[in-house]
C-alpha angles and dihedrals in degrees: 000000000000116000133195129185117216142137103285112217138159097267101038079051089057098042092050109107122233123248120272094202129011113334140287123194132227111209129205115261083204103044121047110221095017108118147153116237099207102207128174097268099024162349123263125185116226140187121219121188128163133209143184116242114174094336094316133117118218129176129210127198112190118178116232101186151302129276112259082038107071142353129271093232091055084043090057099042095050078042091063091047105046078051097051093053092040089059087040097063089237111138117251117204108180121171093243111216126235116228111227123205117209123230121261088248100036126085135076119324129240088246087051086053101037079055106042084044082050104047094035100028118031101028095048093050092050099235105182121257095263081055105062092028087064094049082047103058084037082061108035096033112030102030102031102121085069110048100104097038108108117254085243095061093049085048101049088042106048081154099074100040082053084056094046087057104049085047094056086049094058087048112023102026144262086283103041094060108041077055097059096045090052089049083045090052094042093049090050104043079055095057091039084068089064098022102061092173094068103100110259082234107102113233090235103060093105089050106118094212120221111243111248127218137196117246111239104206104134123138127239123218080258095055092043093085104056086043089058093048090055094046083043096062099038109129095231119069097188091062090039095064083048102057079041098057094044090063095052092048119023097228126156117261099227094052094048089050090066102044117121140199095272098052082067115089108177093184101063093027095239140138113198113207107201107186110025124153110319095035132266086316083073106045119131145155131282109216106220129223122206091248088054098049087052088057094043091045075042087055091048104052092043105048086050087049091057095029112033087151085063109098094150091106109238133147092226114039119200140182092243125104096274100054087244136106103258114183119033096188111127137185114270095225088059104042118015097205132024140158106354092018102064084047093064092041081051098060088033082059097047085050095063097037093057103247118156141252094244092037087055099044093047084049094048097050086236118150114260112253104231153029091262093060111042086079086071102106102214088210093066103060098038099095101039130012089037096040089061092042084053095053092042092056088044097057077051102058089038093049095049089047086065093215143187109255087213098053134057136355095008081062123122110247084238093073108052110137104014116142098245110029101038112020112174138173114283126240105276097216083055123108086235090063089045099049085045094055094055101050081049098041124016100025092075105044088055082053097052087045086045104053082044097054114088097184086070090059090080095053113113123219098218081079091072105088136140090238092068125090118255113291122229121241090286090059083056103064100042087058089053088035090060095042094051083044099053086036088219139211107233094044100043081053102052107103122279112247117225097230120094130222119262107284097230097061106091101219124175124232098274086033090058093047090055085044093056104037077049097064092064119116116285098250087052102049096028105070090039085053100057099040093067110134123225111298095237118152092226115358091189101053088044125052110220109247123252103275110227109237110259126203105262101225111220105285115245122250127304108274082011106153123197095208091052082049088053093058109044085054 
């Protein structure tokens, strides 16, 4: 059995690894005969003292107790005194304990652990709310085949919690899975500290762990201008200011999401952030530009004039239960860059304007690197020195966008939503986006049909009248067939839309013109439309022939419009 000899403490107790086979023992370089007997399970302090009777030298071990149990400096003084009387020839009688060693499949469970780590260990230290709700999904959803295997099982067997991570990268991701081992090896390392039998050797020693890169996603000053003509034309003009507002400050999207009215002081131009990352230990303000105080005064007026029912104070006001916006996520189709990515842009931009290492980390709330610098007391320069080094990298953002200084976001927060000023997409479940789409999509396919059918030819415009009852989509397209035929007046002079027909519809010159004086709004092309007079070379040279009287069907409704009928199909 291998033997050292070194100062036991409490700590060099606690370092010291457990046997992998059989024992060996650690003794005490200040007391002669105090030693720590290193098993398998556990540690035990014992006390060792010899002694001559009748010429014969007999030793006597005698365990004191077992580290976790008690500390090194009790042990050594018991150990002096069980020594004492050994030498002494006083009998000793102590109880003499009996190590246990627990079964492979008993022990404490990985949920008793995950709740004991929650309740002593997360709550208490105050983790913020994201937090705990990531280790918990790691726990019951990842991991849930195993929450109620015993700890003891998951130690003696690394190779199946190896396997269970690989697994989870093929699945879940590289990420995902690096995330719930190290919730699986924190979890653990907490319930080793009570439960002194698990093997001081972590689970997840034998985890290959997937390497991990940063995403590189940050904007340039040439990408700024076609970012802020997307934002510009988001439909909503609440989560507009957000996405805004991300990109001037840097802030990380889930604590402004919970920022409220009262965390908005005006007068002195600051945003105080209570529970960012880190929890409420790490709260700090948030030094406000003008640009930044226009966007905020923009959210609110917004959101009250979406929302005027909301009276739960918050910046960005939401639908959901809480009155806030609660997820910040957008298509990338619609919006490029959103949430950590406007953070990095955020730190690319500081870079270029020359701003420097101390200022960013102040403003990004990062912890300052060094001894030097943690003096610098982050109050005192709110209100002035980062204030002008906001504004600085500010002008910065707003100059590279090459924006109208009529649009926004140099726009009064009077004027969201107006036509002119502030023209964004419309909601696509509205009748105005249908109707958009139609005039962009599916008018000029009826057209093309249209102009190709000859049975339509022979179709007379006298029967367009606003006594018939809505056509169906053939009548349609004889009504833009005639028009493109006759080539019109009215309708040749109607004002031409902005938006194109679709570019994989081959028109011909004529065809593309009706196209485009048919994608005008529904109270400007209908009336023209109807009003076409019969298509005759010369009406004065030929006499129209007698009509034959036709059956008037029963007229539609009174207001009732064909085109709106169309649409709603």
């Amino acid at each position: 059995m291998d033997e050292k000899r070194i100062l036991l403490t409490d700590r060099i107790v606690a370092q010291l690894p457990l046997a992998t086979s059989g024992r060996y023992k650690v003794r005490d370089t200040e007391v002669s005969g105090f030693m720590v007997i290193v098993w398998r399970r556990r540690k035990s302090y014992t006390a060792q003292a010899e002694r001559w009777v009748h010429g014969v030298r007999q030793s006597k071990s005698v365990v004191i107790g077992y580290a976790g149990e008690m500390n090194s400096r009790d042990a050594r003084s018991q150990a002096k005194l069980l020594i004492s009387k050994v030498t002494t020839g006083e009998e000793i009688k102590y109880p003499k304990k009996k190590i246990v060693e627990p079964q492979p499949n008993a022990g404490i469970t990985l949920r008793q652990a995950w709740e004991r780590y929650l309740t002593s260990h997360m709550q208490r230290k105050n983790r913020s709310p994201s937090t705990i709700a990531g280790y918990a999904d790691h726990v019951e959803r990842l991991m849930a085949d195993w929450i109620d295997r015993p700890l003891m099982e998951l130690a003696d067997d690394p190779g199946t919690v190896a396997a269970h991570h690989d697994r989870l990268t093929e699945v879940n991701g590289s990420s995902a899975a690096n995330g719930a081992m190290r919730t699986l090896r924190a979890i653990y390392n907490h319930a080793r500290k009570t439960q002194r039998y698990l093997p001081a050797d972590n689970p997840t020693l034998g985890v290959d762990w997937n390497p991990e890169k940063r995403r590189n996603t940050a904007m340039g000053l040439e990408d700024l201008p076609a970012w802020f003509v997307q934002a510009r034309l988001m439909r909503h003009p609440v989560r507009r200011e957000f996405h805004l507002f991300c990109l001037l400050s840097g802030s990380r999207p889930g604590a402004l999401l919970e920022a409220r009215l009262e965390h908005l002081n005006v007068r002195t131009r600051i945003l105080h952030i209570p529970r960012p990352k880190g929890g409420a230990d790490r709260a700090f303000d948030i030094p406000l530009s003008r640009a930044m105080i226009l966007c905020l005064i923009r959210a609110l007026r917004a959101g009250r004039m979406l929302m005027p029912d909301n009276k739960e104070g918050w910046i960005f006001m939401g639908e959901g239960e809480e009155g806030r916006m609660v997820e910040h996520k957008e298509n990338r189709k619609v919006l490029s860059k959103w949430g950590n990515d406007l953070r990095q842009t955020y730190r690319t931009l500081g870079q270029i304007a020359g701003l420097s290492e101390i200022d960013l980390h102040l403003l990004m709330n990062h912890s300052l690197p060094g001894v030097n610098a943690g003096y610098i007391t982050r109050a005192k320069l709110i209100s002035g020195h980062l204030q002008t080094v906001q504004e600085k990298l500010t002008e910065t953002i707003l100059s590279g966008a090459k924006l109208d200084a009529r649009r926004w976001p140099h726009l009064p927060s009077r004027l969201i939503g107006r036509d002119r000023r502030d023209p964004v997409q419309p909601d696509p479940r509205s009748n105005k986006a249908r109707e958009a789409r139609f005039w962009a999509v599916e008018a000029p396919k009826l057209l093309k049909r249209a102009m190709r059918a000859e049975t339509s030819l022979d179709m007379a415009p006298a029967s367009i009248t606003t006594n018939l009852p809505p056509p169906s989509p053939t009548a349609l397209e004889a009504e833009v067939l005639i028009a493109a035929r006759q080539n019109s007046a009215p309708v040749a002079a109607a004002p031409v839309a902005t938006s194109e027909p679709a570019a994989s519809l081959p028109l011909s010159p004529r065809e593309r013109m009706i196209a485009k004086s048919a994608a005008q709004r529904r109270l400007q092309i209908a009336a023209p439309l109807r009003a076409l007079p019969p298509a005759t070379a010369n009406p004065a040279a030929t006499p129209a022939p007698a009509q034959v009287p036709r059956r008037q069907p029963n007229p539609g409704p009174a207001g009732h419009d064909p085109i709106r009928s169309l649409l709603n199909m």
